[in-house]
N, C-alpha and C positions, 0 to 999 in steps of 0.2 A: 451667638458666641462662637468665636471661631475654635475648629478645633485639629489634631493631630490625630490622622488615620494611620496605624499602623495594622499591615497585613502581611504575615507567612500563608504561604500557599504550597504546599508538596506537594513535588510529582510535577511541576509544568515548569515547562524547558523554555530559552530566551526565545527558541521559535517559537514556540504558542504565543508569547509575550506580542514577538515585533506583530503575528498575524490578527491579535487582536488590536493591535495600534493600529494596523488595516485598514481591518474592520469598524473598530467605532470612531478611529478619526478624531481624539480627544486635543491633539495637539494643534490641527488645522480648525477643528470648529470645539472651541473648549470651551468644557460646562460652565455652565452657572454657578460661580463660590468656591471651583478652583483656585487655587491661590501657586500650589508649590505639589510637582509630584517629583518622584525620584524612585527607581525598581534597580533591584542589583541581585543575583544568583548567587547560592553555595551549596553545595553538595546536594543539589537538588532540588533544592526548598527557591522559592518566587519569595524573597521581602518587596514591600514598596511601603514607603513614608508618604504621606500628603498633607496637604493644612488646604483647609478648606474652611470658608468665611463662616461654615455652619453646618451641623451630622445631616440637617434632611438638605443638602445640595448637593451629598454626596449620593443620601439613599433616591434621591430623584433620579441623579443620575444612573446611579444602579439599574432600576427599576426600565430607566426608557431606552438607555445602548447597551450598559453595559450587562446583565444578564442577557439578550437575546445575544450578545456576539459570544462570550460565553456556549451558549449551545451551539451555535455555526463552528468556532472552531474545536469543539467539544472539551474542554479542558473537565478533568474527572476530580474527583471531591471538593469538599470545599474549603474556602481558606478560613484563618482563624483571624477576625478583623475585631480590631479595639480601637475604640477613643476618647480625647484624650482632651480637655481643654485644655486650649494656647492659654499659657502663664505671659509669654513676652514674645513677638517676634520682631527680627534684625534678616534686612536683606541687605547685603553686603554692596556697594558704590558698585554700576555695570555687571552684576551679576545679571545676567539671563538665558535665554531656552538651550534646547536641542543639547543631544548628545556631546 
């Protein structure tokens, strides 16, 4: 079941951000059940929304990039991640990647 990751992260700035996009490279080689990410900053706090086709394609992915780049760039505590099942999703005509 696909579902909506949402995660607050305090304390990690757009730089740690762009250097783990780097590091694990999700955009050129992207995970498995990816569907939709999206990260935006305020007052210090890391959000980022995702839909993902399913919770363990996220925690796979967790598990095999995303924690060890976590430790390379050291980003310090941890964030507060929930999810959420997709009720309905709509991608919008020519919506796609990148910044």
């Amino acid at each position: 079941m696909a579902v909506v990751l949402t995660l607050r992260w305090a304390g990690v700035a757009p730089e740690q951000y762009d250097a783990m996009l780097d590091t694990v490279g999700w955009e050129k080689q992207v995970p498995d059940g990816l569907v939709l990410h999206v990260a935006w900053f305020e007052q210090e706090v890391m959000h980022v929304t995702d839909v993902w086709d399913a919770e363990d394609d996220f925690r796979r992915f967790y598990a095999e990039r995303l924690a060890p780049a976590v430790q390379v760039v050291g980003l310090a505590g941890q964030p507060d991640v929930r999810f959420t099942p997709v009720h309905r999703r709509f991608v919008a005509p020519g919506a796609g990647g990148g910044a």
